[in-house]
Structure formats: C-alpha cells, structure tokens
C-alpha positions, 0 to 999 in steps of 0.5 A, a space after each residue: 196841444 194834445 191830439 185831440 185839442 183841434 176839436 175846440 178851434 176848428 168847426 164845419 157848419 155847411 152855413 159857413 164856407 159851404 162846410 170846409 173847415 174853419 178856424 172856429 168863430 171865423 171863416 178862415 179856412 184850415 186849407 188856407 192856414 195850412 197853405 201858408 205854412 207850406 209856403 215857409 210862413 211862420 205861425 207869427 205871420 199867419 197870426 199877423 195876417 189874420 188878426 182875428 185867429 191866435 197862435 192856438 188855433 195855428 196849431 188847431 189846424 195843423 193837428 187837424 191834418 195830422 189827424 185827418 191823415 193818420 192811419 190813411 193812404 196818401 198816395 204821391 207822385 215820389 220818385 222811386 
C-alpha cells in the first residue's frame, strides 16, 4: 500500500460520526481500528471483529496516521 492509498478507504463526512474519520462505506472509526492495534490485536482479528472491513482498509488506517503525524510535533510525557 503506497503513502497516499489511505485516501480511497477512509472518509470524514460530518453526516457520519460527526465527521471522525472512517473506514470508508462504514462507521468504523479509524480511532477504534487503531486502538485495537495498540491493544497487540492483529489485523486478522480486527477483520474478524469487523466483518464489514478488509485487511486493506486495516492498512488504510494505519497509513492514515502516519500521515497525519509526519512532519508534526507530538509532544509526550517520555522519560528523559
């Protein structure tokens, strides 16, 4: 999946979800996607959690967050 491939599965439409963004098609939020795989779930088990979406849109959203973090200062509480 290419840097810019996100932008065919995930939309924000403020009719849905009051505009977070989602896995195209759906209202699975990329937030919540995300969150699973934070949580150690694997792609695998996203998609089974979610029949609706596919391993591509997983990767959608992942993408997504890279993007909208590079070349952004995210400041953290890491010990120094």
């Amino acid at each position: 999946m290419d840097n810019d491939s996100w932008r065919e599965r995930i939309s924000s439409n403020p009719d849905v979800c009051h505009g977070t963004p989602c896995i195209r098609g759906t209202r699975v939020m990329v937030w919540l996607i995300l969150q699973y795989l934070s949580n150690g779930d694997t792609v695998e088990e996203v998609v089974a959690a979610h029949p609706g979406i596919a391993r591509e849109d997983v990767l959608a959203c992942m993408g997504y967050a890279a993007d909208r973090t590079r070349d952004r200062l995210i400041v953290t509480d890491a010990a120094t």
